[in-house]
C-alpha positions as CSV (number, residue, x, y, z in Angstrom):
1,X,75.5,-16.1,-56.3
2,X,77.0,-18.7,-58.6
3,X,74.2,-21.0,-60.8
4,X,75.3,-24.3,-60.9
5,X,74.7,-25.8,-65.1
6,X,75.3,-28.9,-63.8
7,X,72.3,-31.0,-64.0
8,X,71.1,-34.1,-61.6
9,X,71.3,-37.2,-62.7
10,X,67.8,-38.5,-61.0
11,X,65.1,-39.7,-63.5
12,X,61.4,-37.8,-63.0
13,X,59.8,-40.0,-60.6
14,X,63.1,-39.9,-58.3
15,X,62.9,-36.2,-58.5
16,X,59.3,-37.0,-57.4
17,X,60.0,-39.0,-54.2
18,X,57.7,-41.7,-56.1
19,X,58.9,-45.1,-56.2
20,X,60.5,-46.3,-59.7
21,X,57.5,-48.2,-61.5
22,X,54.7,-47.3,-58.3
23,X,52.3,-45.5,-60.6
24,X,52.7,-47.9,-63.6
25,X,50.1,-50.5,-64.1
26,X,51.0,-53.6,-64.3
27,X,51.2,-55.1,-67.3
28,X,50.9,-58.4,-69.8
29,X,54.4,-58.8,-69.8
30,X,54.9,-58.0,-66.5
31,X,52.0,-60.8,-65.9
32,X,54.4,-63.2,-67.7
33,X,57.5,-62.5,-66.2
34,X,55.8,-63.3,-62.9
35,X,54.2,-66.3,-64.1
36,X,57.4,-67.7,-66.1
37,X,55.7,-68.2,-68.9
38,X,55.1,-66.5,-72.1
39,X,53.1,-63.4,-73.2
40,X,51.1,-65.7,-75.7
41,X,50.7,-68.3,-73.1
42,X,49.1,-65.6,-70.8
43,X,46.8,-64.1,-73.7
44,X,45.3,-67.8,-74.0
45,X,44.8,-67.8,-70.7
46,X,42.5,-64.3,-70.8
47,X,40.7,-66.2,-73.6
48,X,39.9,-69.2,-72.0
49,X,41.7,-71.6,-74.2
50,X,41.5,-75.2,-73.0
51,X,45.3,-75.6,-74.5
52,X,46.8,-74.5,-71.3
53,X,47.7,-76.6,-68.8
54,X,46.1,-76.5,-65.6
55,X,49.8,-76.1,-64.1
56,X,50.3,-73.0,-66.0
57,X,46.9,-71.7,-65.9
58,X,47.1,-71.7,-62.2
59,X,50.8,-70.0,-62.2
60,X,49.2,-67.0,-64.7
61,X,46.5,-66.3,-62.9
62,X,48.1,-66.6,-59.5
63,X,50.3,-63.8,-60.8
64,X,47.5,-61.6,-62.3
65,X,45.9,-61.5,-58.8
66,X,49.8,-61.0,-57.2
67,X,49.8,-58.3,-59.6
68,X,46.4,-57.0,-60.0
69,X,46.2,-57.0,-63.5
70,X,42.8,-55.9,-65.6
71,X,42.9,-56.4,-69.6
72,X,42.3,-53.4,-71.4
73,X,38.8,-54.6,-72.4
74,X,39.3,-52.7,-75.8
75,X,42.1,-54.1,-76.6
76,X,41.1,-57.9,-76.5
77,X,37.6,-56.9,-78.4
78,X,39.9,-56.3,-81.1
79,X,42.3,-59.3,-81.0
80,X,39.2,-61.4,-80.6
81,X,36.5,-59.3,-83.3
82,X,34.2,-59.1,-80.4
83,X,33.3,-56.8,-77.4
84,X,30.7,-59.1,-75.5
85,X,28.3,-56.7,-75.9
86,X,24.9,-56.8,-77.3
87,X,23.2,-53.7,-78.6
88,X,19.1,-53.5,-77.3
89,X,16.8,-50.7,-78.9
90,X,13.9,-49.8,-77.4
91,X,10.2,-48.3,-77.8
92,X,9.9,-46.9,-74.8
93,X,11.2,-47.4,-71.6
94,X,8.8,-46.0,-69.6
95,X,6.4,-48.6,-70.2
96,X,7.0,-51.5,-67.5
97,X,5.9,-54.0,-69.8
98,X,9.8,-53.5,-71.5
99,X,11.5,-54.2,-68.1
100,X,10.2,-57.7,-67.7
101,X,11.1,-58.1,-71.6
102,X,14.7,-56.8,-70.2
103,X,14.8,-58.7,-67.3
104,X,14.1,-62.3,-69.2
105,X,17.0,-61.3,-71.8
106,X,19.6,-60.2,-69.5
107,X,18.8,-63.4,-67.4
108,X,20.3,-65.5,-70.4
109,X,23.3,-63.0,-72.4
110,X,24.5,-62.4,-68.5
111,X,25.1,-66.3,-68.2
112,X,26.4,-66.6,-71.5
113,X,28.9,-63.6,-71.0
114,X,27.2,-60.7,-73.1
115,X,26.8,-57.2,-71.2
116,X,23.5,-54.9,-72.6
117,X,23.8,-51.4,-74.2
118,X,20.5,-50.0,-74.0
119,X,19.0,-47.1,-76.5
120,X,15.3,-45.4,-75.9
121,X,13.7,-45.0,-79.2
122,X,11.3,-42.7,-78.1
123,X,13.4,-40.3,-77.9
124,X,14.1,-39.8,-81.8
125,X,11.3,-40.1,-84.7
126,X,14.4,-41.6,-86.4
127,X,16.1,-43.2,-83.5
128,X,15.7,-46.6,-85.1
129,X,17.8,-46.0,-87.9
130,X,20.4,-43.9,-85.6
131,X,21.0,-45.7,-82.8
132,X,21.1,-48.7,-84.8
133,X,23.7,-47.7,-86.8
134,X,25.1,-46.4,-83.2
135,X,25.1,-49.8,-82.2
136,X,26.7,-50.8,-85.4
137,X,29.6,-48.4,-85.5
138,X,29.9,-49.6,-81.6
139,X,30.6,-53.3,-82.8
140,X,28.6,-55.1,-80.4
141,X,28.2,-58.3,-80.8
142,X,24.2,-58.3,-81.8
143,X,21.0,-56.2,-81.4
144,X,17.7,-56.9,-80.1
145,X,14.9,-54.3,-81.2
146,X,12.1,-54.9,-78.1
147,X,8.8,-53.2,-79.1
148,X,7.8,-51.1,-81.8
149,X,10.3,-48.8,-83.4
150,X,8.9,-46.0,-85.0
151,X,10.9,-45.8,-87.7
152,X,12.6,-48.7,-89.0
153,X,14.0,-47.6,-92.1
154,X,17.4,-48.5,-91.7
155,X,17.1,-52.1,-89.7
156,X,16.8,-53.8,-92.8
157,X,20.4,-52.4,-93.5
158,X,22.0,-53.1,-89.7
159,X,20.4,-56.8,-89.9
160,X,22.5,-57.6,-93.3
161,X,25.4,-56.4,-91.1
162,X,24.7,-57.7,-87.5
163,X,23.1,-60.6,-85.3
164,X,19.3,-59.2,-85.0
165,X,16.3,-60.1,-83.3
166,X,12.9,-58.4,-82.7
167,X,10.9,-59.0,-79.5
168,X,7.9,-57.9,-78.6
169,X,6.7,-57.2,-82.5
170,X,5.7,-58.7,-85.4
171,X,7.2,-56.5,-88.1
172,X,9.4,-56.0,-89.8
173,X,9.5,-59.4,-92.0
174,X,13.4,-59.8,-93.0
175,X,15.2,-62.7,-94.7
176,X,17.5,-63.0,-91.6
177,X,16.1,-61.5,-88.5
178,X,14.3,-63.6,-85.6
179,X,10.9,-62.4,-84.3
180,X,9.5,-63.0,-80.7
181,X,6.7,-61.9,-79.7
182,X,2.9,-62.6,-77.9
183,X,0.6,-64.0,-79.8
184,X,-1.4,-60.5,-79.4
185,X,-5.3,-61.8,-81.6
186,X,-5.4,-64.6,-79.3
187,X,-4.9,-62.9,-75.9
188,X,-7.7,-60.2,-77.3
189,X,-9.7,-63.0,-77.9
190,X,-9.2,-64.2,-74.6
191,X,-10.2,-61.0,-72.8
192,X,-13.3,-60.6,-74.8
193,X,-14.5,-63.9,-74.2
194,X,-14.1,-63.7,-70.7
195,X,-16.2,-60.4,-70.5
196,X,-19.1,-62.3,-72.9
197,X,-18.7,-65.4,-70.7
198,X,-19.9,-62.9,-67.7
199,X,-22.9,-61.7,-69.9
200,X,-21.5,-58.3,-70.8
201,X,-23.3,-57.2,-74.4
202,X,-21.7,-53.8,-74.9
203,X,-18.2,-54.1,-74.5
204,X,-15.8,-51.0,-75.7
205,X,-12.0,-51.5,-76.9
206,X,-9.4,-48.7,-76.2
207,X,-7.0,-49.5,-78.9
208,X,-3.5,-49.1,-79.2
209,X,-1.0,-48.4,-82.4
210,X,1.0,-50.0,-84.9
211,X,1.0,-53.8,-85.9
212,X,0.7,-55.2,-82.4
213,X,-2.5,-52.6,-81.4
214,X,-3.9,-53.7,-84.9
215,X,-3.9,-57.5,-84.0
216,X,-5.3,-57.1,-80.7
217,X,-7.8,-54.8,-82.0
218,X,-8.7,-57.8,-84.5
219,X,-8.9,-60.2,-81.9
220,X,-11.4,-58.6,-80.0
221,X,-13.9,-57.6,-83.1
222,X,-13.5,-61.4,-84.1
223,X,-14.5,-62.4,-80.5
224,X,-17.4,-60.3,-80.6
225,X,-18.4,-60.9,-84.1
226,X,-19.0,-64.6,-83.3
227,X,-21.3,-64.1,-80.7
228,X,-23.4,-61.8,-82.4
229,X,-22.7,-58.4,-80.8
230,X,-20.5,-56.5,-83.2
231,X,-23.5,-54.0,-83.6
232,X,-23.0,-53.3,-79.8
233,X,-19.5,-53.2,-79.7
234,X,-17.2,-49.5,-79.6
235,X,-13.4,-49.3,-80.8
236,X,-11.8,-46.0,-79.4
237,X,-8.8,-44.8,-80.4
238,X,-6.0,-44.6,-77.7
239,X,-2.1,-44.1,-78.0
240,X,-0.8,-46.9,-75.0
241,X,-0.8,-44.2,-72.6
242,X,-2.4,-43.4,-69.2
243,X,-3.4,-40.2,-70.4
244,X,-4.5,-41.5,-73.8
245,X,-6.8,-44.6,-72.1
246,X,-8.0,-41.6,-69.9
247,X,-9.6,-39.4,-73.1
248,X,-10.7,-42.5,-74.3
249,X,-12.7,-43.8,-71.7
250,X,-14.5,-40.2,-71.2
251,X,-15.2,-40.1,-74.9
252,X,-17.2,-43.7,-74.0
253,X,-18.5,-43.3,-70.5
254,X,-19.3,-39.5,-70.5
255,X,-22.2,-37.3,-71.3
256,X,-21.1,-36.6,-74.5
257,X,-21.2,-40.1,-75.4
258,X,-25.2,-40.7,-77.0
259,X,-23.5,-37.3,-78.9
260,X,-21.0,-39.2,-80.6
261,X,-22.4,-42.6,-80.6
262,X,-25.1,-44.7,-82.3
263,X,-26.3,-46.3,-79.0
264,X,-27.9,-44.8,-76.4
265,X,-26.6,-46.9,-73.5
266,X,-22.7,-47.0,-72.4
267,X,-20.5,-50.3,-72.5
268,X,-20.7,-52.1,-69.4
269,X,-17.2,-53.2,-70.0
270,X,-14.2,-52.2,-71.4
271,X,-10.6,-54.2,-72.7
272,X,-7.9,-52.1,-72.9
273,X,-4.9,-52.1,-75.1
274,X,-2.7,-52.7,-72.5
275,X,-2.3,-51.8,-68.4
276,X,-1.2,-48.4,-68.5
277,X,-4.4,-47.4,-70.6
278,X,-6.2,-49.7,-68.3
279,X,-5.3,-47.6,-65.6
280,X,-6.6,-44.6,-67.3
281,X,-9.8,-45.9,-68.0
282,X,-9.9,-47.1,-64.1
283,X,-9.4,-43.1,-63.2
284,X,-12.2,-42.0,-66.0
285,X,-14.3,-44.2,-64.3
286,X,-14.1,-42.9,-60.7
287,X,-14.7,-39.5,-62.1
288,X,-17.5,-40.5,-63.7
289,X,-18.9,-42.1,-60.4
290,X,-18.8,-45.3,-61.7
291,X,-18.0,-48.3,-59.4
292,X,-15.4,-50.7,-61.0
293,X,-16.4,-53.8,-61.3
294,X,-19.8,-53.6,-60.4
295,X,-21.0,-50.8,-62.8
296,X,-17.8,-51.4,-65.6
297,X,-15.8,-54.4,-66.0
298,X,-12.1,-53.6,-67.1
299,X,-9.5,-55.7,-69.1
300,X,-6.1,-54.7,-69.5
301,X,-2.9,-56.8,-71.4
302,X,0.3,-57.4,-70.4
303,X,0.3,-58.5,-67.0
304,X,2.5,-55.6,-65.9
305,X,3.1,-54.8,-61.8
306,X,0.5,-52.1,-62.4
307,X,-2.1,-54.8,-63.3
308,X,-1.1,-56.2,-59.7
309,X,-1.1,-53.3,-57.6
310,X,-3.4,-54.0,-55.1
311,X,-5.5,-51.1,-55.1
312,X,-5.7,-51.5,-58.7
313,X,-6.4,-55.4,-58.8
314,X,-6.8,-55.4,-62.7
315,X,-7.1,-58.5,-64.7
316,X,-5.2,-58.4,-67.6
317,X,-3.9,-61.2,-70.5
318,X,-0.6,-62.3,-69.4
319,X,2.1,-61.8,-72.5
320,X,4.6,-63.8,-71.0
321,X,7.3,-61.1,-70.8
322,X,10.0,-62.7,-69.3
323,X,9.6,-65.5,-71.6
324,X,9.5,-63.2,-74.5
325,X,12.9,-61.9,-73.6
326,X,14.5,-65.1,-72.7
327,X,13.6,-66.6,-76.3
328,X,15.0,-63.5,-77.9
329,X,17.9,-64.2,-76.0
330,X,18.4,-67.6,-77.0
331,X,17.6,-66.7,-80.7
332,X,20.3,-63.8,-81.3
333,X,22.6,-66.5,-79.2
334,X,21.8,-68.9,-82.0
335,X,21.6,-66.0,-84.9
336,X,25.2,-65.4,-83.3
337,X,26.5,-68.8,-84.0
338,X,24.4,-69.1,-87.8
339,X,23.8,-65.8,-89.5
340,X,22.8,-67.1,-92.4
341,X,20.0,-69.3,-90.9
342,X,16.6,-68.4,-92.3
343,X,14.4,-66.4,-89.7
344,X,12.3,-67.9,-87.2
345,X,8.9,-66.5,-85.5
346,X,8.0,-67.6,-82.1
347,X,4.9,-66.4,-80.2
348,X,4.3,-67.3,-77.1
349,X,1.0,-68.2,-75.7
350,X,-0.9,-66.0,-73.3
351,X,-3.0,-66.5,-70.6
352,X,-5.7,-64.3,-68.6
353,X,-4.8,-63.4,-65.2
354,X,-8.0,-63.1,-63.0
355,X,-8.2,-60.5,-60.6
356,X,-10.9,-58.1,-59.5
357,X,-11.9,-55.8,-61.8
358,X,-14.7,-57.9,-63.8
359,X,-18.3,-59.3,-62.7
360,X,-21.3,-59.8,-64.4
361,X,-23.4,-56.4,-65.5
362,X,-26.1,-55.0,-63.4
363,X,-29.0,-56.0,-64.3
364,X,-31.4,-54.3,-66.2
């Protein structure tokens, strides 16, 4: 059998019985050709630039959609030094308290344009520094760091470098970085008072960590130190957790209680660090056999869904969440536009949210 040498002149997608240019995607010049205009003209079209005419504008954009052209979203974040993107860094986000934090700060960057990236710090001792610099290397456009981190070593660094805003925390202090937060010592106060206003004496505080568990924590002994009962009052350690309110309330409620304690009778009411301790406490409580509200009145903070779970029914100080993450929003917007603006800190009223887990004390 004779080999023919002689080679078809067909190009590779011919040979493939694929149409010349079918598997191509379309492209900015192809965009302008379509449009009769230029490629520049296009590009100020992708950006939004107000020197187009409405004539042309119309004419590039009908093509694009002819055409179905996408921009290579990488490639414009580098013509235009910015990917739209803003970096937000995270205690924890199992704690529902953070999703209404999220929920208010999407609301606003999603008008304005700005997509989240979204790191757990939890799941690092060091993740603060790391995923910050993460963030960094990522060149989005700003960070928010919502609760507290626990290590925060290398945020000072990131913030000389990058739009930042805390929310949700009251530290760290730096020369250029926004802080949002609830004005924690107040809200304490609030739940304290209200327990005293139903003529509780020995009220307990599950406490939580860092600087926003300290502030509550000195709310609630100031509350009860001006009325006269901070010989009656107990502060137990807890971590923010269900399981950590849990262990704290049977260290207060149980029969290893007059053990550990100075007094003899347990608190007929309890404020919790926040809702998910709250809920612990709630479960000690039933073990114990004790009836909630009538034998032990519960506070929790934060106003989460949990607080508001019907079977639950907690009262709890309202942080304003939402609000918490819509001003951080508007603050990195603003740190966006003025770096060099000396920081701000904003904290946001609270407000007790009345539900059905307080009454007065049994009698005696």
């Amino acid at each position: 059998m004779e080999r023919s040498n002689k080679r078809a002149d067909v190009s590779p997608g011919e040979r493939s019985g694929a149409r010349p240019g079918a598997d191509r995607a379309p492209t900015i010049r192809g965009v302008a050709e379509r449009a009769g205009v230029s490629k520049s003209l296009v590009s100020l079209v992708l950006q939004g630039s107000p020197r187009v005419s409405d004539t042309k504008r119309q004419a590039v954009l009908a093509a694009i959609d002819e055409l179905g052209y996408r921009p290579n979203a990488a490639a414009r974040s580098l013509v235009a030094r910015r990917t739209h993107t803003v970096g937000v860094l995270l205690n924890d986000m199992r704690n529902p308290w953070f999703v209404e934090v999220l929920d208010g700060l999407n609301s606003l960057l999603q008008a304005h344009g700005l997509r989240m990236l979204m790191a757990d710090g939890r799941l690092d001792r060091r993740a603060g520094h790391g995923f910050a610099r993460t963030f960094q290397e990522l060149r989005v456009d700003g960070l928010v760091v919502v609760g507290t981190l626990p290590d925060t070593a290398g945020l000072a660094e990131v913030a000389e470098r990058l739009p930042t805003v805390i929310a949700g925390n009251h530290e760290p202090r730096l020369p250029h970085t926004d802080l949002v937060a609830n004005d924690d010592e107040r809200g304490a106060r609030l739940a304290t008072e209200h327990l005293i206003g139903l003529g509780h004496r020995r009220i307990a505080h599950i406490a939580g960590q860092g600087p926003v568990g300290a502030l509550r924590r000195r709310g609630f002994e100031a509350a009860v130190r001006s009325h006269g009962l901070a010989a009656h009052a107990v502060v137990e350690s807890g971590d923010g957790t269900e399981e950590g309110g849990y262990r704290a309330a049977v260290r207060l409620l149980g029969p290893t209680r007059t053990a550990r304690n100075t007094g003899t009778e347990r608190p007929t009411a309890v404020f919790a660090f926040n809702d998910i301790s709250c809920v612990g406490a709630l479960s000690a409580a039933q073990e114990l056999g004790l009836d909630v509200p009538a034998d032990l009145s519960l506070v929790g903070y934060d106003n989460t869904y949990l607080a508001r779970i019907r079977h639950l029914w907690l009262n709890s100080v309202n942080n304003a969440s939402h609000e918490v993450g819509r001003r951080a929003a508007r603050c990195l917007l603003d740190r966006m536009e003025r770096p060099h603006a000396p920081a701000g800190h904003q904290l946001v009223a609270p407000e007790l949210e009345i539900r059905g887990s307080t009454a007065p004390p049994r009698p005696a």
